[in-house]
N, C-alpha and C positions, 0 to 999 in steps of 0.2 A: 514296456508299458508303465505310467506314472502311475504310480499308490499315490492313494489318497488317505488323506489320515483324518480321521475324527475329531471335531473341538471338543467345547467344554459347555455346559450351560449359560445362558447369558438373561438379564432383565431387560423387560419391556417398559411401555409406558403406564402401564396395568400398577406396575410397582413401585416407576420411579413415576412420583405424581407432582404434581402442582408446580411445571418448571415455570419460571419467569424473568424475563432477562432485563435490564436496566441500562441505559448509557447515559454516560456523561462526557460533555466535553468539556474540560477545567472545571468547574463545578456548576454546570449548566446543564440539564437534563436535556437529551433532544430525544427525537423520534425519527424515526428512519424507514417513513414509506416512501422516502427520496433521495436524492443526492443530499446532499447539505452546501448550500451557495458560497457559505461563508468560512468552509473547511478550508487549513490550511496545515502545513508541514512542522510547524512550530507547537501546536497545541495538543495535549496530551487526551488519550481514551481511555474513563473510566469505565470497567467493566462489571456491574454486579447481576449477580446468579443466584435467584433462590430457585428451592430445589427440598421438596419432600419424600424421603422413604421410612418404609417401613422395617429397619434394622433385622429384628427378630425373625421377621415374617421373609425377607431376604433369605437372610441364613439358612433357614428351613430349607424354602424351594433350591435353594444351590448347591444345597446339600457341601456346603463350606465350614471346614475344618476349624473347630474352636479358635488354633493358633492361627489361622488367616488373618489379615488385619486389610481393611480396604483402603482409599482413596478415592475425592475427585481432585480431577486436576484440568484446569482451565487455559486454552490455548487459542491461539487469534495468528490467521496467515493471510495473506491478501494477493489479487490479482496482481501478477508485475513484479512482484517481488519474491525471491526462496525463503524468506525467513520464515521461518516457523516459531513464534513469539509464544511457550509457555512458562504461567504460573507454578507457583511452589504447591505443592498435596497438600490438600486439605484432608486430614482423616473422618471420618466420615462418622456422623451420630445420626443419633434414633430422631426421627422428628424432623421438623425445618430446621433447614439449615441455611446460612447466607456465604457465598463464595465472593472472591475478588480478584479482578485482574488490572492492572494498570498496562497501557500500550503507548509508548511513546511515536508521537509524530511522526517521525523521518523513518521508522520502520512499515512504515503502512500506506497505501493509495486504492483507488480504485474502489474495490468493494473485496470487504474484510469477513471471512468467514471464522466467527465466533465458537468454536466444540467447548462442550462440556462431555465429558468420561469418567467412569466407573472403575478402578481397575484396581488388580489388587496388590498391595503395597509389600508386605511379606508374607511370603507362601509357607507350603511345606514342599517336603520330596515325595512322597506318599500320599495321596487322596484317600480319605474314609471311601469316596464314590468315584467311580470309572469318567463319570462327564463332572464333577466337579472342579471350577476354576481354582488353582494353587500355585501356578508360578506366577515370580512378581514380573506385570507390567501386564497378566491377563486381561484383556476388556471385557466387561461385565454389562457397559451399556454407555450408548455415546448418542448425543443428540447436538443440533449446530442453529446458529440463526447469524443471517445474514446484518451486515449495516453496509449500506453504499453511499461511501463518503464521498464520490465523487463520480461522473460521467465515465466510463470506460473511452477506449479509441487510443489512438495516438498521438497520446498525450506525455510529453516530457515531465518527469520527475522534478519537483522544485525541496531542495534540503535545505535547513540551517547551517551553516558549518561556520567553526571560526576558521577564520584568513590565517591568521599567526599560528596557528596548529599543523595551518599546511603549508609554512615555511614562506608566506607572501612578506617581503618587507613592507613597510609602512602598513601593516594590512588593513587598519582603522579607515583609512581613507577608499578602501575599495569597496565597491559596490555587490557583482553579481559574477558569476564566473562561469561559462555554458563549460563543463568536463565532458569532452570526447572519450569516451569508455572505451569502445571501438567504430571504427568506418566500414563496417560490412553493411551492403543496402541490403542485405535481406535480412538483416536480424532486427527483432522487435525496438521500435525509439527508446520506448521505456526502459532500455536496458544496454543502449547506445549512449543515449545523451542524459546527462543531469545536470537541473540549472542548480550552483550554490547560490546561497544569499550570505555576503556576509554578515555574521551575528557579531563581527567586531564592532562595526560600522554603528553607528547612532541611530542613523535614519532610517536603515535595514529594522533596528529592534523595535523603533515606533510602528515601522511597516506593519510586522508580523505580528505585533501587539492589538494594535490598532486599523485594522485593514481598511476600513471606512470610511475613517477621515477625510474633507476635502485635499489635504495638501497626500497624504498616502494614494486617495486614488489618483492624484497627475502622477506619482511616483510606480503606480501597478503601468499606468498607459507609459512611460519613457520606457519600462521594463520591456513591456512587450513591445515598443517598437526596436529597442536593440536586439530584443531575443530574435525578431523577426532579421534583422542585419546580421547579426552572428550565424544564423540556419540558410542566407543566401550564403555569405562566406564561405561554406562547408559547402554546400552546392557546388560552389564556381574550381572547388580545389577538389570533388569527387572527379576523378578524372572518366569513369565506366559509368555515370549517370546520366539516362537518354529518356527523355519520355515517353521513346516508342517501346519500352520495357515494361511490362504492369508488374511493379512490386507486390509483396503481400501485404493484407490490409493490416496498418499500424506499424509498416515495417521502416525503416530508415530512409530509404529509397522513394515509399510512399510521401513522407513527411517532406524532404527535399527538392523531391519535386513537384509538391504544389506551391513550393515557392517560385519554382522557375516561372510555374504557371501563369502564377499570379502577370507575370513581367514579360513573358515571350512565348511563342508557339515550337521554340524549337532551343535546347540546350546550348548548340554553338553560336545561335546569336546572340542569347544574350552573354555568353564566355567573351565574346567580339567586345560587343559593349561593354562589359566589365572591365576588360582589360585597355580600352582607349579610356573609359572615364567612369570608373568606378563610386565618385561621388553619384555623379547623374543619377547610375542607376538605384544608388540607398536613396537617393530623395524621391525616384519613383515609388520606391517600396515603402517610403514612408508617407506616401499622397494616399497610400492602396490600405495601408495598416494599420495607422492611427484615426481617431474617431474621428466624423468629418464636423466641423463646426455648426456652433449652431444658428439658427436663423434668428433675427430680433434681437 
């Protein structure tokens, strides 16, 4: 039979009072009861936290050992990703307080879960009190808020990376690079496929600088009609990918084969077609993909 063992005291919201949380993206404040349109993998999240307790009146109820010393400490992890991105301890004073975190780009997508915690920084070995929190790293009190930078689904990772770091000759001149992680159709895209952009590249750093541009948006539509040619590619060379297979939703399998989709009712036709005339079929996929013109 498992034992069960006792915690420690912990705070509410009674005590820890007046949370509020801040974002910024580069130094533009946004608000997030949406996606954000214009979010991309290059621009940085700042994070700020106020945050009011009552010191004294803490220590009391926790009945926490003069020598205890507390901490918050600010952490940010996201859908699709393992990272787990925390801030340095803040030691913790009487009164308002203001916390901060910075989150770099290329570590985050999706929608980004924001903690803030209590915990305590150096302990004792001995507790004055039996439920009193004393060893370090105890949680005292944790609260979270959401920011959704982007649409969930099966959606490919898009990073910064320089070319020349990952050994590409000439790397200035390259553009985008789709990374095969691995080719299991049942595992998550997000975690299959990642597009790089080069940040060697010129036109890459106006791109991610400047997403809106007239001449950057023709440069997002070439992106994605190659992205869409590089994910038939991968299609045509999956050799166990059938349509009559229901992948899981977001999963690699799922993603591939709505390309087929898009071009044929059946895998080995269009494999047929690919293989007598493999232009034909990228200029189909680019009649299907690219914006259609406009009228006037």
């Amino acid at each position: 039979m498992r034992s069960v063992t006792l915690g420690h005291l912990v705070a509410d919201e009674s005590q820890v009072t007046d949370i509020g949380w801040r974002l910024f993206i580069d130094s533009e404040e946004i608000t997030t009861d949406q996606e954000l349109p214009s979010w991309n993998y290059y621009q940085h999240l700042f994070v700020s936290c106020s945050v009011k307790l009552d010191l004294a009146k803490l220590r009391h109820e926790l009945h926490l050992d003069p020598q205890v010393t507390l901490a918050w400490r600010l952490s940010a992890r996201s859908s699709g990703c393992p990272l787990v991105l925390a801030g340095r301890a803040f030691p913790v004073e009487n009164g308002n307080q203001d916390l901060h975190l910075e989150v770099s780009g290329d570590t985050v997508r999706g929608t980004v879960r924001l903690e803030l915690a209590l915990v305590v920084d150096h302990g004792v070995v001995t507790p004055g009190h039996p439920f009193a929190p004393h060893r370090p790293g105890h949680l005292i009190f944790t609260t979270d808020h959401l920011i959704r930078l982007e649409e969930e689904g099966n959606q490919v990772p898009i990073l910064p990376v320089s070319f020349s770091e990952q050994g590409v000759k000439g790397s200035s001149g390259a553009l985008w690079w789709l990374n095969v992680i691995n080719r299991d159709l049942e595992a998550p895209v997000n975690s299959a496929l990642w597009l790089w952009l080069n940040t060697d590249n010129p036109r890459i750093q106006s791109l991610l600088r400047s997403p809106d541009e007239e001449v950057n948006l023709s440069w997002t539509e070439f992106l994605g009609i190659d992205f869409s040619r590089q994910l038939l590619r991968e299609a045509m060379q999956a050799e166990d990918l059938s349509l009559e297979i229901s992948y899981p939703e977001g999963s690699l399998g799922e993603t591939l084969s709505s390309i087929v989709q898009l071009l044929s009712d059946s895998t080995e036709k269009l494999r047929a077609a690919y293989r007598e005339d493999a232009g034909r079929v990228e200029a189909e996929l680019q009649s299907l993909t690219s914006e259609r013109p406009k009228n006037g």
